[in-house]
C-alpha positions, 0 to 999 in steps of 0.5 A: 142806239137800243138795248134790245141787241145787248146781250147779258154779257155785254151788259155786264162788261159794257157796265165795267166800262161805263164805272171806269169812266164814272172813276176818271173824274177825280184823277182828271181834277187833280191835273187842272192848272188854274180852274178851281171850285165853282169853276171846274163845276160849271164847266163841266156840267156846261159841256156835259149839257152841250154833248147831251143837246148833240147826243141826244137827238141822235139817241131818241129823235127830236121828240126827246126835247118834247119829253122836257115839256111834257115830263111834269113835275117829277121829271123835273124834281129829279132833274134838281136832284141831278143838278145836286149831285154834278155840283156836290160832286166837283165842288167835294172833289176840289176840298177833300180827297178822291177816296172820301167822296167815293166812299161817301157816294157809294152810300147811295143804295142804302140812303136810297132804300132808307128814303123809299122806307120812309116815303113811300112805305117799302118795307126792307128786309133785315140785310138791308137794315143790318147794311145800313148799320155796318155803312154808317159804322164805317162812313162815322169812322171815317168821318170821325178821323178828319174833325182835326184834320180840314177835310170834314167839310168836303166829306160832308158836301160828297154827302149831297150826292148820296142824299140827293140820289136817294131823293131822284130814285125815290121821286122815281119810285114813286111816278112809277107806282102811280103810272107815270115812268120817268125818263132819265135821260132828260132829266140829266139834261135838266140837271147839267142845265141848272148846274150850270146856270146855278154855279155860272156866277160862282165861278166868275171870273174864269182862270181856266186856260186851255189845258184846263178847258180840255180836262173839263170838257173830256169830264162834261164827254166821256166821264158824265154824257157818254158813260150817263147814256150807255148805263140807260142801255145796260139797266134795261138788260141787267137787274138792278142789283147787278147793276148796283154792284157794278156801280161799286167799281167806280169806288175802286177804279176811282182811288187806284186812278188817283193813286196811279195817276195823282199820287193821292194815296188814300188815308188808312181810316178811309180805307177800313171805312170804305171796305165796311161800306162797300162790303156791307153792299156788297153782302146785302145786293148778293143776298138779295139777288140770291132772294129774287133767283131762289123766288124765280125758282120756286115760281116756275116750280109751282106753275109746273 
């Protein structure tokens, strides 16, 4: 499997489909008979785990296995930070609502350019600060309506999921300026791995029947290794703010799947503050895109 065939059209439909997978996590949850919490967390990173030790190899050859040796020490970092992320997720989606742990992850851009600005000393342009505000107008309006209502605390487990992505990227970030790329891929094999390790005491003893164990292992497949392998094809052809823009969809898709296939219709706060989020990046992606088009321009123009 390469990207070098992969036209920019494609990219940009095969990435739909990638969120749509992405959005199928929440409503496949809610149909699970008798695994619960931990449960449905290691399950899912366990056949997550198991599809990629089969996808892999048929992916990028046995020398993929040689790269988790030899990756050091940020490959692993980020690969802790994926193992966050698979178990803040389930474990948020058990406690709360399907569109406040959408909403809450969709803050990941942000949080992430926040942590480069911090760490790393990447300076951010007024639109991305003007975002972050708006964002967390919108995320402190949401979470201000659930103090009397039980679902604060799973809105603020989703919120591992941003904080440790923004953690990954920015772990990424830095290996490339130093000249060291960090391969992925791998790293969500790590990640699955610990996750399941970590949550294998936690969730015993089972209560998943089979019904169950096959919601969980269409999670650990087609929402998580499959969709995780074919965004890696769609980022080497699409720009990183088209492919931000995208990953929004999984937002959408997410609660109307729920909404549709759960009857989990999303509480109004939840939506104003998740247009505020999702429009904030929305507005700061655009604009940024439009920079780097306007700047591309103007390099050619001066060549000439």
């Amino acid at each position: 499997m390469s990207g070098r065939g992969l036209t920019h059209g494609r990219a940009v439909w095969l990435m739909v489909c990638v969120t749509l997978m992405w959005a199928t996590a929440g409503v496949v949850t809610r149909h699970l008979e008798h695994a619960r919490s931990f449960e449905v967390t290691f399950w899912r990173s366990f056949f997550t785990l198991v599809s990629l030790v089969v996808i892999l190899p048929l992916w990028q050859g046995r020398a993929v296995f040689a790269k988790l040796r030899q990756g050091g020490r940020e490959l692993w970092i980020s690969g802790v930070c994926w193992s966050v992320m698979f178990t803040a997720f389930m474990v948020a989606l058990t406690l709360t609502s399907v569109a406040n742990v959408l909403v809450t992850m969709a803050l990941g851009p942000l949080l992430t350019a926040l942590g480069a600005r911090i760490f790393i000393g990447h300076k951010l342009p007024v639109r991305t600060w003007a975002a972050i505000v708006v964002a967390g107008v919108g995320i402190g309006w949401m979470y201000g309506t659930q103090l009397g209502e039980g679902q604060l605390l799973g809105t603020l487990v989703a919120l591992c999921v941003p904080l440790a992505g923004a953690c990954n990227w920015t772990v990424v970030q830095h290996a490339h300026a130093k000249g060291h790329d960090i391969d992925l891929v791998p790293a969500v094999l790590i990640g699955a791995a610990i996750s399941s390790l970590v949550t294998l005491p936690l969730a015993w003893p089972f209560q998943a029947n089979a019904h169950d164990l096959g919601l969980l292992a269409f999670l650990g497949l087609f929402q998580l290794a499959i969709p995780c392998v074919l965004s890696v094809l769609c980022a080497r052809v699409l720009k990183a703010p088209e492919v931000a823009l995208l990953a929004l969809l999984e937002v959408i898709f997410g609660i109307a799947l729920a909404w549709i296939g759960a009857g989990e219709e999303p509480e109004p706060s939840v939506l104003t503050g998740g247009a505020l989020v999702i429009g904030a990046l929305v507005f700061n992606e655009l604009l940024g895109l439009r920079e780097r088009r306007d700047a591309s321009r103007q390099a050619l123009t001066a060549a000439r």
